[in-house]
C-alpha positions, 0 to 999 in steps of 0.5 A: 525539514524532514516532513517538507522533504517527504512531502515534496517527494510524494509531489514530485512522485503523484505528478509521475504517476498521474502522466503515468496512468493516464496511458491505460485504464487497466487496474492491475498495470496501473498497480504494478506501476504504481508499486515500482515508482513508489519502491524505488522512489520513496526512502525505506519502502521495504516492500510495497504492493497490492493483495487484490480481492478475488472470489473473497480472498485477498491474493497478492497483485503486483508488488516489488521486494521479497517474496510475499504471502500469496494469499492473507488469512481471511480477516486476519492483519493489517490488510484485512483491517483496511478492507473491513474498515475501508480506511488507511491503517497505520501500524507503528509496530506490527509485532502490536498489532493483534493478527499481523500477518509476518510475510517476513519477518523484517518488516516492524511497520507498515501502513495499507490504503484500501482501494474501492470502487465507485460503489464503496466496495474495496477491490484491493489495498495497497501496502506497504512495509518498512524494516524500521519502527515509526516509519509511516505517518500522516503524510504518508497516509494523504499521499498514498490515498491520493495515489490510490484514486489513481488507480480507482 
């Protein structure tokens, strides 16, 4: 019941943001839209935003929730593996995760879509983290990609 109830949401929340973005190409307004529909609408979405990719450091973008690491470690946590991997990374608990990055120490899991280019080349992750272990899975994953090629 659970899974079918998270998967009518994300339905019901794409649809929003397809009407949504369709009213600027603009990559950081789509980002801050996305950010805010997803925080408020998704269930235990502690903080969820965007670390853009500029002159090779990945700074934080627009974003909802706690203040946030201006700028990650070059190669270090979970955003860095997206973009390096350029794939969804799903963290069940993130104090096992080698080099995770503790913005706060609330968070225990999270999960980070890496947003590319038509060329392959990433440009930003989306991440996102919640205060409880366990919290992200498989759909979440074919969600947020699709929400992601929104944005790209």
């Amino acid at each position: 019941m659970f899974l079918k109830k998270k998967d009518n949401r994300y339905k019901r929340v794409f649809e929003q943001l397809t009407e949504l973005l369709s009213k600027t190409n603009d990559d950081i307004a789509r980002m801050a839209t996305v950010s805010a529909v997803l925080y408020h609408k998704m269930d235990n979405f502690f903080w969820c935003g965007f670390y853009r990719m500029v002159d090779g450091e990945l700074i934080v973008g627009p974003y909802q929730g706690p203040v946030a690491c201006q700028v990650l470690q070059i190669d270090k946590g979970v955003c860095w593996a997206g973009i390096n991997k350029k794939q969804t990374i799903v963290v069940p608990d993130v104090d096992l995760f080698p080099g995770h990055i503790a913005c706060d120490s609330r968070s225990k899991s999270e999960i980070v879509i890496p947003l590319l280019r038509k060329n392959n080349q990433a440009f930003a992750v989306l991440d996102v983290d919640s205060k409880f272990l366990n919290t992200f899975d498989a759909i979440d994953a074919l969600w947020l990609e699709k929400i992601t090629k929104l944005i790209s």
